[in-house]
N, C-alpha and C positions, 0 to 999 in steps of 0.2 A: 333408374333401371336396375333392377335386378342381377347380384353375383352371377347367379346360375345361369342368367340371358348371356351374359357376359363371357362367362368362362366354362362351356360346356362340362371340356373335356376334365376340367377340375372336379365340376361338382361328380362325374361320376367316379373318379379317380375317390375323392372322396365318401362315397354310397360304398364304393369297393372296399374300402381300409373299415369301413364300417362295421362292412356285414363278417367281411375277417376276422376282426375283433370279435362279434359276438358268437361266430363260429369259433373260435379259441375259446369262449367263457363258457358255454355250452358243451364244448367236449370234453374242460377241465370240469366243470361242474358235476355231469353224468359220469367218467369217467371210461367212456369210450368215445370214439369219433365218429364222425359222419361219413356215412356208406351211401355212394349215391347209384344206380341201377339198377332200383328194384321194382317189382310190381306188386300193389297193397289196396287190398280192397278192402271194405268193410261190411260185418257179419251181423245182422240183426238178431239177436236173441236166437234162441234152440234148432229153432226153422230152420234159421240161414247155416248155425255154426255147427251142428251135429249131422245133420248129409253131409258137411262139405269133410268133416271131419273121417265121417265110418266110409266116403269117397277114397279119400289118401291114402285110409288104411287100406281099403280094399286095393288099389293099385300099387302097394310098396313090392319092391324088388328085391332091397336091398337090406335095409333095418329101418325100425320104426320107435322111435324116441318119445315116448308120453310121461307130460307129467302133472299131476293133478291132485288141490289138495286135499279133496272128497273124493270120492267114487262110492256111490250107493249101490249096494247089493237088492234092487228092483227091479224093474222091466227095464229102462234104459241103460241100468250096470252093465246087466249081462246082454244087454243087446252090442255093448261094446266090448264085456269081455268076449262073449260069441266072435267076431271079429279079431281081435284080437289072437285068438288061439287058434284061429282057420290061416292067419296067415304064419304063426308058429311052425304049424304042421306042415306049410310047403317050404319051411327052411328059412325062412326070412327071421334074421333077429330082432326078438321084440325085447327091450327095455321099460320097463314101468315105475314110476315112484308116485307113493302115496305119503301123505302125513299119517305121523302116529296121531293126533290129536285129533285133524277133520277124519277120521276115520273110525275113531271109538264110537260107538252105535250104529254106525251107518253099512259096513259091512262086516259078512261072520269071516270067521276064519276060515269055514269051506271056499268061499269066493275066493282068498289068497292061494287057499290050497290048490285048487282045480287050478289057477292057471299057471301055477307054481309046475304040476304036473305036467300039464301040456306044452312046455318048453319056454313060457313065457319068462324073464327075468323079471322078479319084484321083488324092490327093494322098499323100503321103511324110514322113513327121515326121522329119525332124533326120537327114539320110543326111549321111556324115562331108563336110567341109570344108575344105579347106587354111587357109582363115582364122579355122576355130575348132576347136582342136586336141584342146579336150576335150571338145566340145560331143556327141560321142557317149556322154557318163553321161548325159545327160537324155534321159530315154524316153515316150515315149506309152502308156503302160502299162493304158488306161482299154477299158471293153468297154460301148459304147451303142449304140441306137438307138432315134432318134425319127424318127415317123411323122406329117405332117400337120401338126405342134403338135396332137397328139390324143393320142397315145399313145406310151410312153416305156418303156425295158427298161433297167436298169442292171442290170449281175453281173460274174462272174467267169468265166466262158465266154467264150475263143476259139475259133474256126473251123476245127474238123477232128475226121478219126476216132475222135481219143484221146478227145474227148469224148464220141462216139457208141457206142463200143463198135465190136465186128465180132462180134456172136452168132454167126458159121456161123465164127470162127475162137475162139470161147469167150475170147473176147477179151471182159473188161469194162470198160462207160464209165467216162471219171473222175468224183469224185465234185462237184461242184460247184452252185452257189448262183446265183439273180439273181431280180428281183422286175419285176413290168407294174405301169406307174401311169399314170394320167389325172387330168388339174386342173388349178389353176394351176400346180404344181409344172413343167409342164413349160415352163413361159417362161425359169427357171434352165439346164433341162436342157438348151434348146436354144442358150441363151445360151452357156452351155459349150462345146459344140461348134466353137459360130460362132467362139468366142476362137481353140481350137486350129486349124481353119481360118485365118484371118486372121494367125497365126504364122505360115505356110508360105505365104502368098500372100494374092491379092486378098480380101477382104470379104465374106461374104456380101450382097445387098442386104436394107434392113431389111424391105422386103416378101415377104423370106422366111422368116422367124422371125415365129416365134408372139407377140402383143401381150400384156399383162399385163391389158389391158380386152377380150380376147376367148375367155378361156378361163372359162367358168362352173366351177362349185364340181362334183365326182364326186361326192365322200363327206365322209367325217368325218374322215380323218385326218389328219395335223398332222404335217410331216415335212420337212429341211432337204437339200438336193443340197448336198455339200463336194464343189467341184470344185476339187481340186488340181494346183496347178499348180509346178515345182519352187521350193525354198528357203523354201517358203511356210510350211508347218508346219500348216496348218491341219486336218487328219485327226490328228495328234500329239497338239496340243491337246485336241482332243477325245476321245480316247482315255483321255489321262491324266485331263481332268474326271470320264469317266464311271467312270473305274479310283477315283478321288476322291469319287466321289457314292454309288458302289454303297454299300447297306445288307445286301442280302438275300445277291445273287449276280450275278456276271459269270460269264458262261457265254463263251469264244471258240473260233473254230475259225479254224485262219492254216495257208497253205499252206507259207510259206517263213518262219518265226516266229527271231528275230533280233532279240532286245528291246535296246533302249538300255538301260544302265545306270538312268537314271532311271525306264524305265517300268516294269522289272525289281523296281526297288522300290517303286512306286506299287502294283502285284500284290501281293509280298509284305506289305506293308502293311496292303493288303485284309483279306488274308488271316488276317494274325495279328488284326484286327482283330474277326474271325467270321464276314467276308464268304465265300460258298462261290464260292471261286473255281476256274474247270475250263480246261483247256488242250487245245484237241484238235487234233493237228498229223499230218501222213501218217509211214507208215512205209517205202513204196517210194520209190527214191530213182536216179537215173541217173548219180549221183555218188558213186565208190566212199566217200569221205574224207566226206560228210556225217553217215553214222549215227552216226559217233564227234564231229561237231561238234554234232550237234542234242544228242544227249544229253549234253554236255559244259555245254550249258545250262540245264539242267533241273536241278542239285542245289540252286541259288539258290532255285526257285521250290518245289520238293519241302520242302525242310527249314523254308519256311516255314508251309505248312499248300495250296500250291498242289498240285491234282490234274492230273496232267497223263497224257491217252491218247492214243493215235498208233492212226491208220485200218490196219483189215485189208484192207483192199480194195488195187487199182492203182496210185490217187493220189486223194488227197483235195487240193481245188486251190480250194476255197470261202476265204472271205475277211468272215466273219458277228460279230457279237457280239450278245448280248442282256441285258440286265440290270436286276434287279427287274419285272418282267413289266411296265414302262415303256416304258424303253428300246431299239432294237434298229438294227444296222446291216448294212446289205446294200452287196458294191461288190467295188472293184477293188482296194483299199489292203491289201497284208500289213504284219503287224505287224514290220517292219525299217525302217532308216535309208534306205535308196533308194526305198521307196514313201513313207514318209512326207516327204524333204525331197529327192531325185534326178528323180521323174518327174509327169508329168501322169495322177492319176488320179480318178476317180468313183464317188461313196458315197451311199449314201440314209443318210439319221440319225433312226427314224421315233420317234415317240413317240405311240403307240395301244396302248390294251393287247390288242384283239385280234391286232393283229398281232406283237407281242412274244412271246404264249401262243401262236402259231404256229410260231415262231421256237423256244422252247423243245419246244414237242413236237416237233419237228424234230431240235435237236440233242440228247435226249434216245434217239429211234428212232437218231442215229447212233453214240451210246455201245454203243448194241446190238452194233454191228460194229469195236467198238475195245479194243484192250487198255490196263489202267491201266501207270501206269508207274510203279517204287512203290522207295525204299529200303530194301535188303534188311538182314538183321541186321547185315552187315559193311559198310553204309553207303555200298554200291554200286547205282547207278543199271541197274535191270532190268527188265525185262517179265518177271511171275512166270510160270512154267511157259513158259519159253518152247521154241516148238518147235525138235530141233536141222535145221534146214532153212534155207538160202540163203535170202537177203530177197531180194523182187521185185524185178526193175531192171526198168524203163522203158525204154520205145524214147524218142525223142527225137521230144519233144510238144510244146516250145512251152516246156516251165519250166523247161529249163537253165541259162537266163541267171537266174529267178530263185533257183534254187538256190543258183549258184553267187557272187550277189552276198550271201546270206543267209549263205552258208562265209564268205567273205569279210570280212563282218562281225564272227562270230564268231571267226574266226585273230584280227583285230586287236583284239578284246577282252583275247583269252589273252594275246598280247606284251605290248599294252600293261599288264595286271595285273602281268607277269613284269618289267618295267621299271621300274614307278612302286609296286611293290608296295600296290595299292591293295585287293588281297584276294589268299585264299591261293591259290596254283595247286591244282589237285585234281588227284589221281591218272589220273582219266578222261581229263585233259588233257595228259599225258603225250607220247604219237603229235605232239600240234600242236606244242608245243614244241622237242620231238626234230627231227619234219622242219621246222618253220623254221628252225631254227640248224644242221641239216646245210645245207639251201638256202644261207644266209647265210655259212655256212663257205666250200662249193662255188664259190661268187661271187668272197669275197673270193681264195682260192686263184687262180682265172682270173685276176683282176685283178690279181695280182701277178707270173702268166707271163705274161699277154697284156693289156699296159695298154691298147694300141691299141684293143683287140676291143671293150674296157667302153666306149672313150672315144669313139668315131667314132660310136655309136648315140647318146651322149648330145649331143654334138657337133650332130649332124642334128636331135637335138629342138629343141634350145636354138635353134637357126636358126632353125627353122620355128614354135616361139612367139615370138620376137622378131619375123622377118618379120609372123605375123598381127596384134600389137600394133602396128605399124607401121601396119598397110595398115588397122586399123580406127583409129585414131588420124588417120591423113589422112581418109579418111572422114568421119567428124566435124568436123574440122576444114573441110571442104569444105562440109558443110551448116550448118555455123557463119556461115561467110563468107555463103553465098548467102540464110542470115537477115536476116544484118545490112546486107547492099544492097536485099533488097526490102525492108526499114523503113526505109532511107532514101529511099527512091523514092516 
């Protein structure tokens, strides 16, 4: 006979210390706690997220909180700046933050201006600096908005056509993810905001944010906002717990997927472990050199027992996991080293099982529209039967940069293996190899007919981070001194 027949009230006694436990590991790991009373739906692509979105705005009262790290100056920009300045003008304060970086081509300086005019606040995350020379890797990468302290949208949706579609040019939307919630959750949500705010300028006042004693309970769900912020790690962590906890299945879908070595094997892991692990990542791409780096990542997680399909559609640009019909995450974070440790992003972490069985009948219907990607007899990395027909390129929609930081990752995984011989090169990796060491050949070559050419760029750098150490080192040193005369006064 069986303990648990035995000893009821033990075994739940023990279930209890269990889930305690992993509720402590999970709120050290994210570095917030679990907020339980709220109500969280989820938003299908442009359809569901942008009515529900230009909805909120049209009924704010009080202030309205957006933040986004694209906004395209085309029909859907200005369909939100429209809105946006209609509720300026009845007094209600509007807040805006864009990235410097998703925002170079995408809108002119009139868009800023106009609603600059119209009383909207827009502020600018991290535009470059002569006194911080690097300070343009850390990005504002996050996609919110809150309404009121009532109502709260986190996703993976930025501001333009590529998300809407163009049906009279059979043009279709991208594919993407975000979820509405109301409760307490959003005194985090808003807190968040406020942080990124307050980086780039004055403070909100506190009677503008939503209290933690004035938002009643929505619902039943129990769910954690990781707002990240860079170097922090906190979505990483959490990733790797739930890649750690999974029993049944991790189910993910990542736009720009770019695993660390570690998390690479916390997957495989899973995997061989029995856990049904799925990978579902896009297959159009606006970067010729990507299709041969995505897939150059894939044999690690194949050979372990990971399933891994790439969207037939546009672009798939969601950013979701779900796991054991528990777990589920909705946001802005892809699975690479620049979302996770480079930028400022925003994640729901929910734990409800109806909303998780949502989440899986969701990416379940998106398998519908995906090809597996499978190792063939000869141990090469293919989409079986695949058609012999050009892969969709993308116009340029907002996820260049992250493409192109996700390639980037991936090149410095292959050198670094081909250097430290830390595993074996594959075949598939060939091309990255090749053209980095013709690059580095290339280089070295210049640099030994034209030493000048190499030296006068690096020359100019070195000034200009010396200079910025300089000028932030006095700095400091200046509000050092005017500390220690007003404590002597």
């Amino acid at each position: 006979m069986s303990t648990s027949k035995l000893h009821p009230h033990r075994e739940n006694a023990e279930l209890s210390s269990v889930r305690a436990l992993a509720n402590q590991a999970f709120s050290r790991a994210a570095g917030t706690s679990l907020i339980p009373g709220n109500s969280i739906r989820l938003l299908k692509d442009a359809r569901e997220n942008y009515p529900a979105w230009l909805a909120a705005i049209g009924a704010a009262q009080r202030h309205i909180h957006f933040e986004s790290y694209i906004i395209h100056d085309d029909d859907t920009g200005r369909t939100f700046a429209d809105a946006l300045v209609a509720k300026a003008r009845q007094g209600v304060k509007v807040r805006l933050i864009y990235d410097w970086l998703g925002g170079v081509g995408t809108a002119s300086r009139g868009y800023w201006k106009r609603l600059r005019a119209e009383g909207v606040e827009v502020r600018c995350y991290n535009p470059p600096r002569w006194d911080t020379p690097f300070g343009w890797l850390s990005r504002d990468h996050r996609k919110t908005l809150c309404v009121d302290g009532e109502i709260g949208f986190v996703s993976g949706l930025c501001i333009g056509r590529m998300w809407a579609g163009e049906p009279d040019k059979n043009i279709e939307a991208w594919r993407d993810t975000g979820v509405v919630m109301r409760g307490p959750c959003m005194v985090e949500l808003e807190q968040a905001f406020a942080t990124v705010w307050a980086m780039i300028g004055e403070p909100i006042p506190a009677e503008d944010l939503a209290g933690s004693d004035a938002i009643a309970p929505q619902g039943a769900a129990a769910l954690r906002v990781v707002a990240g912020i860079p170097s922090t790690g906190g979505m990483f962590r959490v990733d790797q717990l739930i890649a750690g906890l999974a029993k049944k299945h991790l189910w993910l879908t990542d736009a720009y997927y770019a695993g660390m070595t570690s998390y690479v094997q916390a997957l495989r892991s899973a995997a061989r472990d029995g856990v049904d692990v799925r990978l579902l990542v896009p297959n159009a791409t606006d970067i010729l050199l990507l299709k041969p780096l995505s897939r150059a990542g894939y044999r690690a997680l194949l050979e372990a027992g990971v399933r891994v399909f790439e969207w037939n559609g546009p672009m798939l640009h969601a950013k979701t996991a779900v796991a054991d019909g528990r777990w589920a995450r909705v946001g802005s974070s892809n699975l690479n080293i620049a979302s996770w440790f480079g930028n400022c992003e925003m994640d729901v972490v929910v734990e409800d099982e109806a909303f998780a069985g949502a989440m899986e009948a969701m990416f379940l219907g998106d398998l519908q529209h995906a090809t597996e990607i499978v190792l063939d007899a000869k141990q090469k990395v293919r989409a079986p039967n695949q058609p012999r027909r050009s892969q969709p390129v993308l116009r340029r929609g907002g996820g260049s940069s992250g493409r192109a930081a996700a390639g980037a990752v991936r090149i410095a995984n292959v050198v670094g293996a081909a250097f430290t011989s830390r595993r074996v090169i594959e075949p598939v990796e060939a091309r990255i190899t090749v053209a980095v060491g013709g690059l580095l050949l290339g280089l070295a070559i210049l640099l030994a007919l034209f030493p000048r050419l190499i030296a006068y760029p690096f020359v100019a750098l070195f000034v200009w981070i010396a200079t910025a150490l300089l000028y932030q080192g006095f700095k400091l040193h200046r509000t050092r001194v005017k500390q220690k005369t007003g404590s002597s006064e």
